[in-house]
MARFI-289716 format. One record per atom (N, C-alpha, C, CB): chain; residue in three letters; atom name; x, y, z. Coordinates in nm, 4 decimals. Glycine has a CB too. Layout:
! MARFI-289716
SITE;A;ALA;CA;X;Y;Z
...
This chain:
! MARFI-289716
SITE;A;UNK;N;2.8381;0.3301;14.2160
SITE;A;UNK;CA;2.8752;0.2164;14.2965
SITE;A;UNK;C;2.9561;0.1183;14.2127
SITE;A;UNK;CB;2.7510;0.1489;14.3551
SITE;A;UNK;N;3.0874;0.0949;14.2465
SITE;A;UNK;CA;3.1541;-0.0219;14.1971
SITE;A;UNK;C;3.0878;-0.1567;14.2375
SITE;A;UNK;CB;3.2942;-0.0187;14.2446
SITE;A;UNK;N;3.0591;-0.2376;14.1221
SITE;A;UNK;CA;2.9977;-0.3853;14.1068
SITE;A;UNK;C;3.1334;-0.4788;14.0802
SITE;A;UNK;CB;2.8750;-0.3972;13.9623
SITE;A;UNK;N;3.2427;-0.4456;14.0938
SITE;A;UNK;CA;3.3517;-0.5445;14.0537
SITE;A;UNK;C;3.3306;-0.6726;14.1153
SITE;A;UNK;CB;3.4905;-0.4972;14.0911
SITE;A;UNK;N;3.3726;-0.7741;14.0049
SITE;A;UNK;CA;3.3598;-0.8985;14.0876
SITE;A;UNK;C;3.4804;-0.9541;14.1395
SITE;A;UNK;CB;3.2981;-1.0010;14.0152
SITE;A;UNK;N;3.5069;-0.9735;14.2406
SITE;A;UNK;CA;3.6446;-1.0348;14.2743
SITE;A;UNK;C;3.6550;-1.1718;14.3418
SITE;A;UNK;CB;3.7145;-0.9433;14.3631
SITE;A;UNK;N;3.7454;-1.2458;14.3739
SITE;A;UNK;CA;3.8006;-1.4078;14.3386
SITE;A;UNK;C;3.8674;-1.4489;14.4504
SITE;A;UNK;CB;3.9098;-1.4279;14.2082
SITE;A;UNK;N;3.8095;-1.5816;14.5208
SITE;A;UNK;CA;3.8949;-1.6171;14.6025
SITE;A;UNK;C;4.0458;-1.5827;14.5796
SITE;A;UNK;CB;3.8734;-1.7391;14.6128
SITE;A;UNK;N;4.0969;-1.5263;14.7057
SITE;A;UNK;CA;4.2963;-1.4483;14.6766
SITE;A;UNK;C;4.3051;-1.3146;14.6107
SITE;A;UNK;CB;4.4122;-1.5513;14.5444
SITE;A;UNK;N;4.2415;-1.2769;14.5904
SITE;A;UNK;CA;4.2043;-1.1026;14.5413
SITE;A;UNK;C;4.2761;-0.9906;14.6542
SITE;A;UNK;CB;3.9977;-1.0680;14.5494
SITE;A;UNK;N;4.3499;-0.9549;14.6279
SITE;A;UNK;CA;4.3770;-0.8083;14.7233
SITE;A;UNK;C;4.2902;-0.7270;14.7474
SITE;A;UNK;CB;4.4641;-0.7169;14.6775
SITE;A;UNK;N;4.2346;-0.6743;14.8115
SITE;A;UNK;CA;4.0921;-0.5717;14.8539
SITE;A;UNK;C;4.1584;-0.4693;14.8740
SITE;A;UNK;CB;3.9884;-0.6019;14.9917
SITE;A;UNK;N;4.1287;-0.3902;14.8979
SITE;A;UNK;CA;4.0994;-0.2462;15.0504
SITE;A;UNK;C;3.9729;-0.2388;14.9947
SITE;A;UNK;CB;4.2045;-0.0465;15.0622
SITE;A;UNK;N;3.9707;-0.1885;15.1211
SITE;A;UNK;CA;3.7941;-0.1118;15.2415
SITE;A;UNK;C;3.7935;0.0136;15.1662
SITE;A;UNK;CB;3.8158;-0.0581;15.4795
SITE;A;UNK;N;3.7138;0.0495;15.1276
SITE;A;UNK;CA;3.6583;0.1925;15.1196
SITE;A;UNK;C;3.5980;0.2475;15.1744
SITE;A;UNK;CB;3.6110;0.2234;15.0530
SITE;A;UNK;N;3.5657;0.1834;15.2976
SITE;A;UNK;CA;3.4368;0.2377;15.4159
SITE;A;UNK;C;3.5725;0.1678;15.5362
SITE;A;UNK;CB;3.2039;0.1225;15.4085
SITE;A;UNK;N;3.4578;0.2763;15.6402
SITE;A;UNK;CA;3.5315;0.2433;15.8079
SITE;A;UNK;C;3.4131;0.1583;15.8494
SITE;A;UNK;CB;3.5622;0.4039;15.9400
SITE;A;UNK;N;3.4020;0.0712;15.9416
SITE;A;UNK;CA;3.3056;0.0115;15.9862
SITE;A;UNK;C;3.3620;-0.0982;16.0920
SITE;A;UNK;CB;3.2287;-0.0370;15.8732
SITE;A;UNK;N;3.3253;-0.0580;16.2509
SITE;A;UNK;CA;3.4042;-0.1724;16.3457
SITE;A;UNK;C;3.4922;-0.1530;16.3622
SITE;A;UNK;CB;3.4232;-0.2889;16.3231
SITE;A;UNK;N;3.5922;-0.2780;16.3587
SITE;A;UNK;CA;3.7358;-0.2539;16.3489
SITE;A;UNK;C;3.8265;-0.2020;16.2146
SITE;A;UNK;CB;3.7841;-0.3755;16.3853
SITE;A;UNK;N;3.7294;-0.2275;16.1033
SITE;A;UNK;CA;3.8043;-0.2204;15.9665
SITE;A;UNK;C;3.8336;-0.0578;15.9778
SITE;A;UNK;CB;3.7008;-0.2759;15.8129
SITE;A;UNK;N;3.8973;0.0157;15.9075
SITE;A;UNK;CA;3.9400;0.0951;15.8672
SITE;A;UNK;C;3.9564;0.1181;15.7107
SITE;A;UNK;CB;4.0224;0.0928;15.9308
SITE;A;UNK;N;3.8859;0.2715;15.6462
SITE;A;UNK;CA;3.9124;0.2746;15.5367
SITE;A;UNK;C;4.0513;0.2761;15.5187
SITE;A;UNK;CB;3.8516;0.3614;15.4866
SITE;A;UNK;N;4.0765;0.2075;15.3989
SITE;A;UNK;CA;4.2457;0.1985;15.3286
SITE;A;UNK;C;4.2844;0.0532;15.3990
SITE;A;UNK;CB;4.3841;0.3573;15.3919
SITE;A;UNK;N;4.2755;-0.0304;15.4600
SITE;A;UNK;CA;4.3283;-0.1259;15.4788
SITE;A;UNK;C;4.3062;-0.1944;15.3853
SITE;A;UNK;CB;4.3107;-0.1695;15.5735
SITE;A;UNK;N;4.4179;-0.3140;15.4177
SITE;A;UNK;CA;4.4135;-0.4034;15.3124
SITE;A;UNK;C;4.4097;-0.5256;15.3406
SITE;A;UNK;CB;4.5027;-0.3911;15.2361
SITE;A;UNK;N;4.3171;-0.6564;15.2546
SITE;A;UNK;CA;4.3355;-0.7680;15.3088
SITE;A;UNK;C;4.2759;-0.8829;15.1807
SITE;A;UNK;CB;4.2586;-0.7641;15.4600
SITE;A;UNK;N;4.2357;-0.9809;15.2047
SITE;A;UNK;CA;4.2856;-1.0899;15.0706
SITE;A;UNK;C;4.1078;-1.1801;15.1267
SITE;A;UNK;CB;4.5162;-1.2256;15.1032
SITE;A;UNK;N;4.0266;-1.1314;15.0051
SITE;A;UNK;CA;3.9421;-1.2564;14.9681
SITE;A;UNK;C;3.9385;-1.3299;15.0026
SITE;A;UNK;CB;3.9371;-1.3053;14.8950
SITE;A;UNK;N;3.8710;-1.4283;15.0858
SITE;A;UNK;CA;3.8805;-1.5718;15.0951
SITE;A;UNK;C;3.7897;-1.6407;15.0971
SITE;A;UNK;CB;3.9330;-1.6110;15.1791
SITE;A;UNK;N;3.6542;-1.5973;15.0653
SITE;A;UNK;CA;3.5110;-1.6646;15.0566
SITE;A;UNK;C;3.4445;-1.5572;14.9637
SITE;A;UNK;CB;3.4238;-1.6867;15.2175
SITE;A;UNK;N;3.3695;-1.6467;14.8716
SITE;A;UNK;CA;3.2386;-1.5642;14.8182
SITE;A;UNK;C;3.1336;-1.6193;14.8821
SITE;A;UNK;CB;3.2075;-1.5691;14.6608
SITE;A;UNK;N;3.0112;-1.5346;14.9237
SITE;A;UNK;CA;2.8745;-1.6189;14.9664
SITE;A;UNK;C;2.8451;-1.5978;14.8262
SITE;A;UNK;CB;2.7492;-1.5594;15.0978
SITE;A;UNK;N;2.7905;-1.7329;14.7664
SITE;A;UNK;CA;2.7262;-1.7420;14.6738
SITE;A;UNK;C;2.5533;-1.6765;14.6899
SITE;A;UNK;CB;2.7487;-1.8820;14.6463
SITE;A;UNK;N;2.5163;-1.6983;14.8173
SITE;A;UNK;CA;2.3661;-1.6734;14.8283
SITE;A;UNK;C;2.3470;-1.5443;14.8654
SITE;A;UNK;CB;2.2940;-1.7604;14.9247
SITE;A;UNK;N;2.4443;-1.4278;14.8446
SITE;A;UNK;CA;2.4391;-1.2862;14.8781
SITE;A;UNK;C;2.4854;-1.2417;14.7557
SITE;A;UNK;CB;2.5208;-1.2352;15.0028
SITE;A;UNK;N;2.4358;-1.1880;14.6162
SITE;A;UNK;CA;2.5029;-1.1582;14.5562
SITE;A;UNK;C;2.6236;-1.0357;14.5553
SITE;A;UNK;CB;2.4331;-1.1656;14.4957
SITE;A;UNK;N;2.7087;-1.0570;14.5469
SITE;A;UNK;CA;2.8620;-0.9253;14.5348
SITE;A;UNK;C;2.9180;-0.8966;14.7159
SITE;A;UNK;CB;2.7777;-0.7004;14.4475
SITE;A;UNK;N;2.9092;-1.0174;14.7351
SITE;A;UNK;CA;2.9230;-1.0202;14.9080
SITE;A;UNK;C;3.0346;-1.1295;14.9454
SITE;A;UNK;CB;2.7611;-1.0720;14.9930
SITE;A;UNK;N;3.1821;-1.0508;15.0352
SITE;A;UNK;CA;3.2800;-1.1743;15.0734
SITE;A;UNK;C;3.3186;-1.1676;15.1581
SITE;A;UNK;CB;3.3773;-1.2083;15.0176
SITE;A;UNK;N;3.4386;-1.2411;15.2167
SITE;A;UNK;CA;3.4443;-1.2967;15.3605
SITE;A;UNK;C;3.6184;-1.2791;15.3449
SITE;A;UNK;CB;3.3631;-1.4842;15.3936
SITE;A;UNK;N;3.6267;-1.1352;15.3593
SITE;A;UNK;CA;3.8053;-1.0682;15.3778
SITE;A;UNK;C;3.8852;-1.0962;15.5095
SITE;A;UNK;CB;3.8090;-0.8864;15.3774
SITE;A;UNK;N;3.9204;-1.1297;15.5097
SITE;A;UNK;CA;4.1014;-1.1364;15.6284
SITE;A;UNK;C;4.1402;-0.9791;15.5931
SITE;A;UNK;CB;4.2906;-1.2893;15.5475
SITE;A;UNK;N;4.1601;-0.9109;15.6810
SITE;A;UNK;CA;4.2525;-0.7683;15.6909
SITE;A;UNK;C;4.3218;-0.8194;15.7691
SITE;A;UNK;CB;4.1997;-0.6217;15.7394
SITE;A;UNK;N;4.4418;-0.7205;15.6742
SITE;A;UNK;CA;4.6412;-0.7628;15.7056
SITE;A;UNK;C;4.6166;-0.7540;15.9072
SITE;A;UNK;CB;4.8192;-0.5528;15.6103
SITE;A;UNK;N;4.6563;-0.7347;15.9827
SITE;A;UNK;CA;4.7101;-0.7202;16.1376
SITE;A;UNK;C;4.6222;-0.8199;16.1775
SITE;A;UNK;CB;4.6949;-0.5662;16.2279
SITE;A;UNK;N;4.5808;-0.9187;16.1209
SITE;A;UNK;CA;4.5690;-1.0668;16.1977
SITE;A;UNK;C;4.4039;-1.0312;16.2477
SITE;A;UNK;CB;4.7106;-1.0997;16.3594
SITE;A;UNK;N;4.3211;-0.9389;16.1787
SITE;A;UNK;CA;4.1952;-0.9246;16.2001
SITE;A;UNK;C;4.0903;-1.0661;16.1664
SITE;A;UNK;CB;4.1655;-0.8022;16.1181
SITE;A;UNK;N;4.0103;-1.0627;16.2389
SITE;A;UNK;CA;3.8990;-1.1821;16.2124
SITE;A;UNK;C;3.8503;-1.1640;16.0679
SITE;A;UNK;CB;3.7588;-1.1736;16.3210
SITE;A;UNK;N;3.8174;-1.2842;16.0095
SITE;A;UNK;CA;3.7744;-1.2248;15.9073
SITE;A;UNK;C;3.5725;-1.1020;15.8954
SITE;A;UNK;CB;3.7902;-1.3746;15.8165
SITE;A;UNK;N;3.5570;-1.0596;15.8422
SITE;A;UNK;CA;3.4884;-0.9953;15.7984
SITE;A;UNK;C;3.3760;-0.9910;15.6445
SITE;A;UNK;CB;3.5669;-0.9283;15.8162
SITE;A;UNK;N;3.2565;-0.9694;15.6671
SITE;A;UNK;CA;3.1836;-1.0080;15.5575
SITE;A;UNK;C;3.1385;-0.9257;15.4810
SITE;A;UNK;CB;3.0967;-1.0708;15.5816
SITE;A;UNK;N;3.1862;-0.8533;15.3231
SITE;A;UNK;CA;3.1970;-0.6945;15.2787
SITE;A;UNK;C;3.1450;-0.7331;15.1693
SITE;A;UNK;CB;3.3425;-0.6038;15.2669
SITE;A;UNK;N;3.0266;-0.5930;15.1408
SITE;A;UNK;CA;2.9836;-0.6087;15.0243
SITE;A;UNK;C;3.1376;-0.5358;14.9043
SITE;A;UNK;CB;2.8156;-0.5224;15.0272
SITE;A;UNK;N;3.0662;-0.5878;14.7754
SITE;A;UNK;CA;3.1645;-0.5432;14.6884
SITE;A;UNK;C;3.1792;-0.3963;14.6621
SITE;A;UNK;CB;3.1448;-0.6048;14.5728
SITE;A;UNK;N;3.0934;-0.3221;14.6591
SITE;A;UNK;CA;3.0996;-0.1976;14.6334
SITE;A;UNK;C;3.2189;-0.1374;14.7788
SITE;A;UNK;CB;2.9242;-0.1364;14.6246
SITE;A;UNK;N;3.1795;-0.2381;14.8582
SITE;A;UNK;CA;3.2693;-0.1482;14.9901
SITE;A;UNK;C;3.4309;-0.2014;14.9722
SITE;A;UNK;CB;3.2014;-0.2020;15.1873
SITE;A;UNK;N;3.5041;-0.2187;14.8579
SITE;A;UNK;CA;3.5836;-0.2879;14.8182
SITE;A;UNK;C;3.6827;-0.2293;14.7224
SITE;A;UNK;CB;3.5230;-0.3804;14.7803
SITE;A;UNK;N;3.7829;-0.2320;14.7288
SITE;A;UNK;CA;3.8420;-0.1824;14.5483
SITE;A;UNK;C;3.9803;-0.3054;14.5478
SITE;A;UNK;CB;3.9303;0.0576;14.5284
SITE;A;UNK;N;3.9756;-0.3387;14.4590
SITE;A;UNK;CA;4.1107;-0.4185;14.3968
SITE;A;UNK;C;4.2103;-0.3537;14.4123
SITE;A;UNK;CB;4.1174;-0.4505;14.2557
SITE;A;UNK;N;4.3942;-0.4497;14.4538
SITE;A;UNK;CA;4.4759;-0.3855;14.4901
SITE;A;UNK;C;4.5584;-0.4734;14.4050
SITE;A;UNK;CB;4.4908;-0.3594;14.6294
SITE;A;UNK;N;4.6041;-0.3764;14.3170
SITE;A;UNK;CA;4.7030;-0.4237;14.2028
SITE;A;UNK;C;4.8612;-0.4650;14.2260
SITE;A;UNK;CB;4.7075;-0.3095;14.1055
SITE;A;UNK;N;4.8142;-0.5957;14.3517
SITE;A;UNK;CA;4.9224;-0.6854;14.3718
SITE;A;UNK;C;4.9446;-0.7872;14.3622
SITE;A;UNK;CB;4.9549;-0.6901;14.4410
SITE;A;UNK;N;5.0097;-0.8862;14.4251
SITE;A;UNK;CA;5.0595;-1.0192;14.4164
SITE;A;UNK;C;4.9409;-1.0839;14.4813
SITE;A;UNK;CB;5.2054;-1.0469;14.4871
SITE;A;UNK;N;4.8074;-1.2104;14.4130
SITE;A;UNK;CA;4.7673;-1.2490;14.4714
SITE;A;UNK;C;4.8054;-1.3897;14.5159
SITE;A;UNK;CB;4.6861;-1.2182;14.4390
SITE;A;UNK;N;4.6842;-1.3928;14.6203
SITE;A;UNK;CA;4.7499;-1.4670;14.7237
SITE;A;UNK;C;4.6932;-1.6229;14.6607
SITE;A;UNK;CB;4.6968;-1.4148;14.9008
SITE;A;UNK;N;4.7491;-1.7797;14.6824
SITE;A;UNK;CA;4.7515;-1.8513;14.6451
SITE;A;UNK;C;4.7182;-1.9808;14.7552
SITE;A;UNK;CB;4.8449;-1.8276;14.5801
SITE;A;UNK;N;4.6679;-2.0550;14.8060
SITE;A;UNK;CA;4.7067;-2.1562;14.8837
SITE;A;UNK;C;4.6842;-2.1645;15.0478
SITE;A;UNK;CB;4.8340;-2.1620;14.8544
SITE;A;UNK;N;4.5735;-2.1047;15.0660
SITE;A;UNK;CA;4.5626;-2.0963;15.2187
SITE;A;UNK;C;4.5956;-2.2240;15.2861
SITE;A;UNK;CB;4.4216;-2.0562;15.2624
């Protein structure tokens, strides 16, 4: 199981299907719950609601992060 920690503006993809998400999508960090440990609150790209993913269900996407909501 990947434990990576990742950062408000982080590039994600899903590694799991679940709902609407789809494995391989991609979408940008924008909350950590502090009171869940390795648990965040992703925006996926096509204007999806955000969503609340543990980290393991997660991998870093070695792009331009995002800055300034």
């Amino acid at each position: 199981m990947d434990t990576a920690h990742f950062q408000e503006g982080d590039r994600v993809r899903s590694q799991v299907t679940r709902m609407y998400i789809k494995a391989g999508m991609i979408g940008t960090v924008r909350r950590l719950f502090l009171s869940v440990d390795h648990t965040y609150d992703v925006v996926f790209d096509r204007n999806n609601p955000p969503v609340a993913m543990r980290g393991y269900e997660l991998e870093r996407v070695e792009l331009e992060r995002e800055v300034g909501f």
